[in-house]
Each structure stands twice: as structure tokens, then as C-alpha cells.
Biotite code that builds the C-alpha atoms (Angstrom):
import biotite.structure as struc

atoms = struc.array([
    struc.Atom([0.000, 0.000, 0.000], chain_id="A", res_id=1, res_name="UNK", atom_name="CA", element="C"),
    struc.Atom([1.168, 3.406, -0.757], chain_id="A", res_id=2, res_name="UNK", atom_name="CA", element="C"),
    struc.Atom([0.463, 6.788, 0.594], chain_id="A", res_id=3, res_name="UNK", atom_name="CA", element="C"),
    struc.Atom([-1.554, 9.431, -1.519], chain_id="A", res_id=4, res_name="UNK", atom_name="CA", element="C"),
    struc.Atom([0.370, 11.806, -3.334], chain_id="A", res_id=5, res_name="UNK", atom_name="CA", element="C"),
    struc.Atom([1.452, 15.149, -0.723], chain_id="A", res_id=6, res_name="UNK", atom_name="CA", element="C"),
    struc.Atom([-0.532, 18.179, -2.015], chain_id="A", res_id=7, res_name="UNK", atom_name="CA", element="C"),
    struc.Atom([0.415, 20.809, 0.911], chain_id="A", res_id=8, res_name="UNK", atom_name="CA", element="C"),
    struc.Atom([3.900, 21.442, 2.837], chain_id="A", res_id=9, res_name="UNK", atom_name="CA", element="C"),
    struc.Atom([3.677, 23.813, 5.945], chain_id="A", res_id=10, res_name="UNK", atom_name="CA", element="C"),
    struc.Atom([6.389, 25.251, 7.231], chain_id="A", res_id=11, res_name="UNK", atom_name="CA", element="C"),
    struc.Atom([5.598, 25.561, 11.070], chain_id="A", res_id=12, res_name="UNK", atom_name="CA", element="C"),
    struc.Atom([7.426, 26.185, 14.270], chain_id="A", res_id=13, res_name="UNK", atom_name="CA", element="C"),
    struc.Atom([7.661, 23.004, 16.995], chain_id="A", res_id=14, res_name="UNK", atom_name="CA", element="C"),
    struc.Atom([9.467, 23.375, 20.398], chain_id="A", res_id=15, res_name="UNK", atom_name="CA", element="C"),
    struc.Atom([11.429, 26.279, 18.275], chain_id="A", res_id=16, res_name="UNK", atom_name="CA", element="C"),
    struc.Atom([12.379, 24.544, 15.366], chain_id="A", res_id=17, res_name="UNK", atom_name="CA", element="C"),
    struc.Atom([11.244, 24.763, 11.617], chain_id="A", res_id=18, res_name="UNK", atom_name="CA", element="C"),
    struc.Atom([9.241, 21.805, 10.480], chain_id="A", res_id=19, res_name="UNK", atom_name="CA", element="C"),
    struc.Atom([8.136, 20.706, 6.908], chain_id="A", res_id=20, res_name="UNK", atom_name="CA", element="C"),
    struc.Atom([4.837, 18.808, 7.692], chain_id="A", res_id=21, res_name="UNK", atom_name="CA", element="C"),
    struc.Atom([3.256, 17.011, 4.530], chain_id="A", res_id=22, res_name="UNK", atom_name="CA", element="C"),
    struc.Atom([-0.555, 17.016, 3.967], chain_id="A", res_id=23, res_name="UNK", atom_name="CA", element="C"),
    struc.Atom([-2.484, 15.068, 1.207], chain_id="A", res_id=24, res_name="UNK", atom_name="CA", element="C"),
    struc.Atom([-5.605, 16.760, -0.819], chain_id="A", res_id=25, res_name="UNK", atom_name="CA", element="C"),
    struc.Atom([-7.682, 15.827, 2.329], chain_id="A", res_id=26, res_name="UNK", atom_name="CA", element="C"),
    struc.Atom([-5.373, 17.370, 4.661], chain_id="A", res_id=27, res_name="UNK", atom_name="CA", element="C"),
    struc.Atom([-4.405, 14.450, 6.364], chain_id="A", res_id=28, res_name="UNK", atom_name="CA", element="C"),
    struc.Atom([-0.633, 13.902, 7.731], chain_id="A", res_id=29, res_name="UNK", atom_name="CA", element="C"),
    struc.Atom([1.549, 12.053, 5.457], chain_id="A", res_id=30, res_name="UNK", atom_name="CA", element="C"),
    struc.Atom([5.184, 12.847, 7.266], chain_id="A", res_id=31, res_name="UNK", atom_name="CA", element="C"),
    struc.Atom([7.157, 15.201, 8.812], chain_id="A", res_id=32, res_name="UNK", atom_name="CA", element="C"),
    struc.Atom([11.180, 17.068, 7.944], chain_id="A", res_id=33, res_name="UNK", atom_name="CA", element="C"),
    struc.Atom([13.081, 19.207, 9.363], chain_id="A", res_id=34, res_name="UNK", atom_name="CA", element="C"),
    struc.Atom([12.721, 22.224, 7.273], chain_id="A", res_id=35, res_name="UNK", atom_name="CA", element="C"),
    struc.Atom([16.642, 22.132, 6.536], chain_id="A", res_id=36, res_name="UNK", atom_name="CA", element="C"),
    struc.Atom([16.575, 18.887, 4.580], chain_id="A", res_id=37, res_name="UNK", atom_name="CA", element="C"),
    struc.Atom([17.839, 19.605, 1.057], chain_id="A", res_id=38, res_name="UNK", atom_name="CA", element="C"),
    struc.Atom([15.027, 18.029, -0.391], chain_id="A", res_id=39, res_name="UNK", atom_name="CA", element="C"),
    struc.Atom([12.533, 21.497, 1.234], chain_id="A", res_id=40, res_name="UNK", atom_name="CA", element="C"),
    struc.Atom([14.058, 24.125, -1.622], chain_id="A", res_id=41, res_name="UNK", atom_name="CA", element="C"),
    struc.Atom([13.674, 21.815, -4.708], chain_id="A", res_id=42, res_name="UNK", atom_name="CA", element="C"),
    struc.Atom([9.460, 21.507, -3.471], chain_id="A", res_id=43, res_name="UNK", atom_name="CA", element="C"),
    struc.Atom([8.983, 24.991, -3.191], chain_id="A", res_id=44, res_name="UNK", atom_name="CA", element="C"),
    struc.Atom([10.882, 26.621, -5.932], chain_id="A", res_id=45, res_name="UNK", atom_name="CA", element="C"),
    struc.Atom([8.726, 28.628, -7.940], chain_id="A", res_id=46, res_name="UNK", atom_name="CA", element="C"),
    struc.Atom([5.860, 28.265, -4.950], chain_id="A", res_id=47, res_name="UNK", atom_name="CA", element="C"),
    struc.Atom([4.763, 30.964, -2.821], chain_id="A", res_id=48, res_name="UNK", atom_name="CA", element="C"),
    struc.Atom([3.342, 30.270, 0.455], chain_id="A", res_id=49, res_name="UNK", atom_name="CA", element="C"),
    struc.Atom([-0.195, 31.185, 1.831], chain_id="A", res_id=50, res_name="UNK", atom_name="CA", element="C"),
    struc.Atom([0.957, 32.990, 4.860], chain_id="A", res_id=51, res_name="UNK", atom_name="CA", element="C"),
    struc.Atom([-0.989, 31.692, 8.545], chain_id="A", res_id=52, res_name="UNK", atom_name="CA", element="C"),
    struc.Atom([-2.855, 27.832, 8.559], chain_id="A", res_id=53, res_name="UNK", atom_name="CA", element="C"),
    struc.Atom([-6.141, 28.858, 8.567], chain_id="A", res_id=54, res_name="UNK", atom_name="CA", element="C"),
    struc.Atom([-7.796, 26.833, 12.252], chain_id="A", res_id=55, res_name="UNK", atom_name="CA", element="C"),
    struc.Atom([-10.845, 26.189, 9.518], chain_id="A", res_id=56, res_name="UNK", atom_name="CA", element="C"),
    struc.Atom([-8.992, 24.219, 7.208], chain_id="A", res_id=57, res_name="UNK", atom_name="CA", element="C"),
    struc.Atom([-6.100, 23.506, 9.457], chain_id="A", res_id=58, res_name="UNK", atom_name="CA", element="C"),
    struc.Atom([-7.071, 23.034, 12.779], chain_id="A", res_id=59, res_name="UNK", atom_name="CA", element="C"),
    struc.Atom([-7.774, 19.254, 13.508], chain_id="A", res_id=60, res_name="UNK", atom_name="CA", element="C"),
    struc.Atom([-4.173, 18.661, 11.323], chain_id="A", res_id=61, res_name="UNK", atom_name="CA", element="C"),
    struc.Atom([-2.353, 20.709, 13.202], chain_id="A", res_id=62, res_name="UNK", atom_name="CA", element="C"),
    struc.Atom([-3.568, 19.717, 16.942], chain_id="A", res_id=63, res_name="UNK", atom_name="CA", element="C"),
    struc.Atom([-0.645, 20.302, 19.434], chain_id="A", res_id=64, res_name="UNK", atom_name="CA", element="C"),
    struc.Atom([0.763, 23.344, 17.759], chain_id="A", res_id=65, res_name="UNK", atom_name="CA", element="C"),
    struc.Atom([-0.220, 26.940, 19.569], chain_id="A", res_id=66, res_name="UNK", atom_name="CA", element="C"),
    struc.Atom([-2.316, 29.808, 18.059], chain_id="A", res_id=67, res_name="UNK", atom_name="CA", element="C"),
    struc.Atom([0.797, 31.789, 16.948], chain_id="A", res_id=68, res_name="UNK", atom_name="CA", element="C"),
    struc.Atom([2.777, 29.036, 15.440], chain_id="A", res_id=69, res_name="UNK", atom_name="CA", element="C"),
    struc.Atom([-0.432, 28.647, 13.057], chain_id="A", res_id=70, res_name="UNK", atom_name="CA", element="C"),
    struc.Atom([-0.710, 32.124, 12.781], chain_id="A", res_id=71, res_name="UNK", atom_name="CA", element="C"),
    struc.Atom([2.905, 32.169, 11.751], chain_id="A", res_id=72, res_name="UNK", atom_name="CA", element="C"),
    struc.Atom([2.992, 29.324, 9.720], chain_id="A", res_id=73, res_name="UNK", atom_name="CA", element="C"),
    struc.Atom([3.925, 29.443, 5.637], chain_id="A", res_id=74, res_name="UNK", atom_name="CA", element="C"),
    struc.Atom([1.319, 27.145, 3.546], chain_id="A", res_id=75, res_name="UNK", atom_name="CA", element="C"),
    struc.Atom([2.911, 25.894, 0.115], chain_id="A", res_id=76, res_name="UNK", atom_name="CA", element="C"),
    struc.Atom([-0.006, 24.067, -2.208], chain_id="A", res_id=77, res_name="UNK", atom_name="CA", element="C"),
    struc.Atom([2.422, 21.712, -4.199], chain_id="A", res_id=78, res_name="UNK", atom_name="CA", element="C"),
    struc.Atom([1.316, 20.460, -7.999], chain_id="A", res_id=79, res_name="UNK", atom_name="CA", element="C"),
    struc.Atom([0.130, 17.185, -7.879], chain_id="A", res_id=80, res_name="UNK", atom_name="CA", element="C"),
])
């Protein structure tokens, strides 16, 4: 079985470090980087974030993480 392709990539403070967390279409978790794997740049060039993860769309995806790291957040919508 494999996972469903990864359609969003937030970039979101945990415990003070940048995280890459990987959403499919239905915003559910698929995996998490660290934001300074070399892999990040080569997803997002060309891509500009939507800045803040909306608690509407975002907030049962990204339980655990405070008001202000959401608020803060960078949302990239990758092509699929």
C-alpha cells in the first residue's frame, strides 16, 4: 500500500524549530522534515506560500501546535 500523493507542505514552528509537515488533498498527515533537509528548496521553488494555517482548514491537522505558530505558519499548495 502506498500513501496518496502530498498536495500541501507547511512550514511551522515546533518546540522552536522549523518543520516541513506534509498534507495530502484531504489534509491528512503524510510525514514530517526538518525544514533544513535539502530536499525542502527543490518543493517549493517557484511556490509561494499562503501565509498563517487557517484553524478552519487547518485546525484538527495541526492539533498540538499553539495559536501563533499557526498564525505564523507558511502554507505551500504543491502540484500534484
Amino acid at each position: 500500500m502506498h500513501s496518496p500523493p502530498v498536495k500541501y507542505l507547511i512550514l511551522i514552528e515546533a518546540a522552536g524549530a522549523m518543520q516541513a509537515r506534509l498534507f495530502d488533498a484531504q489534509r491528512r498527515h503524510v510525514a514530517d522534515l526538518d525544514s533544513a533537509t535539502e530536499e525542502i528548496p527543490g518543493m517549493l521553488a517557484g511556490l509561494r506560500p499562503a501565509p498563517g494555517a487557517d484553524p478552519e482548514l487547518w485546525g484538527s491537522a495541526l492539533k498540538g501546535h499553539s495559536e501563533a505558530e499557526c498564525r505564523e505558519a507558511q502554507v505551500y499548495t504543491l502540484p500534484v
